[in-house]
C-alpha positions as CSV (number, residue, x, y, z in Angstrom):
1,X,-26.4,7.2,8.6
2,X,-24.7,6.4,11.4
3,X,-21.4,8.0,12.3
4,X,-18.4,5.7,10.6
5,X,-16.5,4.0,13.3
6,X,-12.9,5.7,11.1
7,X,-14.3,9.5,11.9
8,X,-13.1,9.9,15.5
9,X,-10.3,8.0,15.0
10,X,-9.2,10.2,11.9
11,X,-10.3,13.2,14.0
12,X,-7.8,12.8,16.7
13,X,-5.3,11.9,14.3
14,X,-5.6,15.0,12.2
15,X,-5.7,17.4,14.9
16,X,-2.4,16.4,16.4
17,X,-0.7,15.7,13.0
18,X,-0.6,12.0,11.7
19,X,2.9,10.7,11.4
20,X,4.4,11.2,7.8
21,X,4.3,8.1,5.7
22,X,6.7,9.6,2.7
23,X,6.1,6.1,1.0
24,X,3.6,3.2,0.3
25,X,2.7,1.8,3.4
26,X,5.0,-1.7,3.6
27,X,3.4,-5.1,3.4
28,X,5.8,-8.1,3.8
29,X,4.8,-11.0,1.1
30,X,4.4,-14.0,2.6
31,X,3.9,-17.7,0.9
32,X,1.4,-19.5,1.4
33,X,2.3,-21.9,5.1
34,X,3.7,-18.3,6.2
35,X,0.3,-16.9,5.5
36,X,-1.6,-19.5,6.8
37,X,1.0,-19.4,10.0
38,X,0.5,-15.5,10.5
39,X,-3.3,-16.1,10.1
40,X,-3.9,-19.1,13.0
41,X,-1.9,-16.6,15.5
42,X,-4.8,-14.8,16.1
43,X,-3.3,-11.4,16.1
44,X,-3.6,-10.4,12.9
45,X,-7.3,-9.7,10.7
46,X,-7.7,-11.0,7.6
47,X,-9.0,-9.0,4.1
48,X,-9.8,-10.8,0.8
49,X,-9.9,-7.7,-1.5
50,X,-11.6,-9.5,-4.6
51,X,-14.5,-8.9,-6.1
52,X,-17.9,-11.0,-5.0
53,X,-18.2,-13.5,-7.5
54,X,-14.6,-14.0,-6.9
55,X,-14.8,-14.5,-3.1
56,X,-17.5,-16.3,-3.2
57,X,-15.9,-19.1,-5.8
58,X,-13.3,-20.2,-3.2
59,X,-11.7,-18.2,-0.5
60,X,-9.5,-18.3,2.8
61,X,-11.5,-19.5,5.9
62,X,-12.5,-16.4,8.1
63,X,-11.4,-13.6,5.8
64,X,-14.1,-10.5,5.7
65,X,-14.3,-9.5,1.9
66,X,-14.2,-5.5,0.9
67,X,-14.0,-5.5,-2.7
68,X,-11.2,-3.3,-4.7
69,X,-13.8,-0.5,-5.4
70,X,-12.7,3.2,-4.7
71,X,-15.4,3.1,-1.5
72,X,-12.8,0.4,-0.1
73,X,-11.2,3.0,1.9
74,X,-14.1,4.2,3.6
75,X,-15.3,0.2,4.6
76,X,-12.1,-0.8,5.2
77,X,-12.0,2.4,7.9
78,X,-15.7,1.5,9.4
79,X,-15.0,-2.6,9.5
80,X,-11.3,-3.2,10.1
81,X,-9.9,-3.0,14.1
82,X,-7.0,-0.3,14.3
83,X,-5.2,-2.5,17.2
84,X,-4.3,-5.1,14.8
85,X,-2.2,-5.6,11.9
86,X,-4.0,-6.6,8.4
87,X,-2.7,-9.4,6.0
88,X,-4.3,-9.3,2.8
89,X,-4.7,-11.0,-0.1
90,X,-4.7,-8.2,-3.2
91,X,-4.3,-8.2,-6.6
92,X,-2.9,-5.0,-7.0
93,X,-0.9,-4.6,-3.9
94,X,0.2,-1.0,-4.4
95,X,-3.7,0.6,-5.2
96,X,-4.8,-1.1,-2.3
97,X,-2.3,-0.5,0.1
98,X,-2.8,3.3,-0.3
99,X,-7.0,2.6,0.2
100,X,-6.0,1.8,3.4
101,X,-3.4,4.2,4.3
102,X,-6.0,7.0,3.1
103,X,-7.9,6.4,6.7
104,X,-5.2,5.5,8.7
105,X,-4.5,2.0,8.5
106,X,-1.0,1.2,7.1
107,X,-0.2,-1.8,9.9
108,X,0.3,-4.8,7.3
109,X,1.6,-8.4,8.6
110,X,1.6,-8.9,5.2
111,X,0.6,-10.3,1.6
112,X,-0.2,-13.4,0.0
113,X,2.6,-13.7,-2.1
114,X,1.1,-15.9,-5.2
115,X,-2.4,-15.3,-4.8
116,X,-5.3,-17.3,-4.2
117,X,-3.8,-19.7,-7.2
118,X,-0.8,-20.3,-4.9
119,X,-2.9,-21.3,-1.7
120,X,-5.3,-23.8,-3.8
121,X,-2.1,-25.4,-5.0
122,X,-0.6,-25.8,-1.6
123,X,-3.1,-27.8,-0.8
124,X,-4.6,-25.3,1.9
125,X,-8.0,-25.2,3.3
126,X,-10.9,-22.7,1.2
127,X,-14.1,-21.9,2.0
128,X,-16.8,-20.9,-0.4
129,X,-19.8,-18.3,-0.2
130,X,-22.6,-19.3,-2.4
131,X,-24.4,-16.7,-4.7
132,X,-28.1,-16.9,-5.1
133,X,-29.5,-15.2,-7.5
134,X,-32.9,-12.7,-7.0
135,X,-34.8,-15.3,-9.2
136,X,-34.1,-17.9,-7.4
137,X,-34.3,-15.6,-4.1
138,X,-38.1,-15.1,-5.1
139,X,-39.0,-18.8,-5.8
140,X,-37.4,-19.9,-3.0
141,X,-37.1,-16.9,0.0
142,X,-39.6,-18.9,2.3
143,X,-36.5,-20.8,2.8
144,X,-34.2,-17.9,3.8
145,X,-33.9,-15.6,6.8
146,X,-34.0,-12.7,5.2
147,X,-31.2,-9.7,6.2
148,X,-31.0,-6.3,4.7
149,X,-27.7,-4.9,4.8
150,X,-28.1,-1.2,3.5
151,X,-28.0,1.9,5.6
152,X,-31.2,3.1,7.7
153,X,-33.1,5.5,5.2
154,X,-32.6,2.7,2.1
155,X,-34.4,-0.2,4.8
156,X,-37.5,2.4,5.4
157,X,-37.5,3.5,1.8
158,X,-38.2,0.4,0.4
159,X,-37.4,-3.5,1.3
160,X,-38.4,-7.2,0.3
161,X,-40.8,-8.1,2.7
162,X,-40.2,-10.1,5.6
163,X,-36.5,-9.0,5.7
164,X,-34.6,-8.1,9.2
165,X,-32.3,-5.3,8.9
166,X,-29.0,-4.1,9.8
167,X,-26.3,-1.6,8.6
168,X,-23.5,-3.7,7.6
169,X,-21.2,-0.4,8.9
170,X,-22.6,-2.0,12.1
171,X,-21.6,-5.4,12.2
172,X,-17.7,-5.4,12.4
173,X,-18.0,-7.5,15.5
174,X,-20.9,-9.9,14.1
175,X,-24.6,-9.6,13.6
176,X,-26.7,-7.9,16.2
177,X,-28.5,-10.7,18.7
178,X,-31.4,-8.8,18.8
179,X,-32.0,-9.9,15.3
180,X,-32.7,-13.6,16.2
181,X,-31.0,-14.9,13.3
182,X,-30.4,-18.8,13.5
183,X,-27.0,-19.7,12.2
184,X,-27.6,-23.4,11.8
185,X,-30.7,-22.2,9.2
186,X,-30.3,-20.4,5.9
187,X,-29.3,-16.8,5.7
188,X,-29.7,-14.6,2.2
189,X,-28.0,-11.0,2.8
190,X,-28.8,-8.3,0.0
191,X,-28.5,-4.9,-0.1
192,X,-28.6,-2.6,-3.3
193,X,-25.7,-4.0,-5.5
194,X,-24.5,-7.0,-3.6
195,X,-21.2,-5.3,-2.6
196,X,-22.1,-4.8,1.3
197,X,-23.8,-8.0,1.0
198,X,-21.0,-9.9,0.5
199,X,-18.9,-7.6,3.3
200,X,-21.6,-8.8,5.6
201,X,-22.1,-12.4,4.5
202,X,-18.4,-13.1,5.0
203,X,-18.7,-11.8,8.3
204,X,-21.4,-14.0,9.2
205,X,-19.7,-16.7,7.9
206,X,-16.9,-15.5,10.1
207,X,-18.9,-15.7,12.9
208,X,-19.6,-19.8,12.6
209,X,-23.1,-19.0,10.5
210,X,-23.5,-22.2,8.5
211,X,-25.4,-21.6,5.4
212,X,-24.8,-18.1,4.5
213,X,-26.4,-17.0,0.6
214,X,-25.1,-13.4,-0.9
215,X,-27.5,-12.0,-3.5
216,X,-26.0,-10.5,-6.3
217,X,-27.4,-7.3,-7.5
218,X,-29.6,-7.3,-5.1
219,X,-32.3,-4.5,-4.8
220,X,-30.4,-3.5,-8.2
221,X,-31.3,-6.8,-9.8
């Protein structure tokens, strides 16, 4: 596959010594008007670290979602910018503040202090990424543009027919135009769980595309 965008910068970083840590990486908490105030800067990006179904139930407008698996480190590395800071919104602050120190990236604006339950009660805005599942995928994919999210050799190996592909490792600044996606029409993204779909269905919903489907379980299911 292609080379992870976290490589070089790790290699550069190793050779001359990265600076010692000697604790967890500190992220501030911040309630929820803080949150939403560090977030509408601009300077910051923002990680929803949930799992899909999760995500996809109700989430923060604009966040990219890379699920608390232990291949979050190695997404988080290829997807994330290292010139800006990160605010989060984990469950299980500690584990995943270390996932992202592992590959370098321990610049935190901060945390969601309270969770997604204390942002719904504030009253603040939430998005939602619907979930369509492969039955309904089959009955219905005439309706769909079609995007295939897995790596090179898993597209070529096998695919659902019609499908336009690209690596979601490749997308941290959006989808390719070349692709000739429409975003006022529907987009499905699968890929072979549904975990890197919903990485790259949030950022397409990021990136202002309007009806945006991930497919759990995907080639799986």
């Amino acid at each position: 596959p292609p080379v992870p965008q976290h490589y070089p910068i790790l290699k550069k970083l190793n050779a001359k010594g990265p600076t010692p840590v000697g604790h967890l990486p500190v992220a501030p908490g911040l309630p929820p008007e803080q949150f939403q105030s560090a977030i509408e800067q601009g300077n910051a990006q923002l990680v929803d670290t949930r799992q899909m179904l999760a995500f996809g139930g109700g989430h923060i407008p604009g966040a990219i979602n890379i699920g608390d698996r232990p291949e979050l480190s190695v997404w988080a590395g290829d997807l994330l910018s290292y010139d800006k800071p990160i605010v989060e919104d984990p469950e299980q602050l500690d584990w995943i503040s270390w996932h992202f120190g592992y590959v370098g990236l321990t610049d935190f604006a901060g945390y969601l202090t309270g969770g997604m339950k204390a942002w719904s009660n504030a009253g603040l805005p939430l998005a939602t990424l619907a979930q369509l599942p492969v039955q309904e995928l089959h009955e219905r994919r005439k309706e769909f543009q079609l995007l295939d999210v897995r790596s090179p050799s898993e597209y070529e190996s096998s695919r659902i027919a019609g499908a336009r592909h690209q690596y979601v490792a490749e997308m941290r600044d959006g989808p390719d135009d070349n692709l000739d996606l429409d975003p006022a029409k529907p987009v499905a993204v699968y890929c072979g769980s549904g975990y890197r779909a919903s990485i790259a269905a949030s950022i397409l919903k990021r990136n202002e595309f309007q009806h945006v489907f991930n497919v759990p379980g995907s080639m799986l299911a």
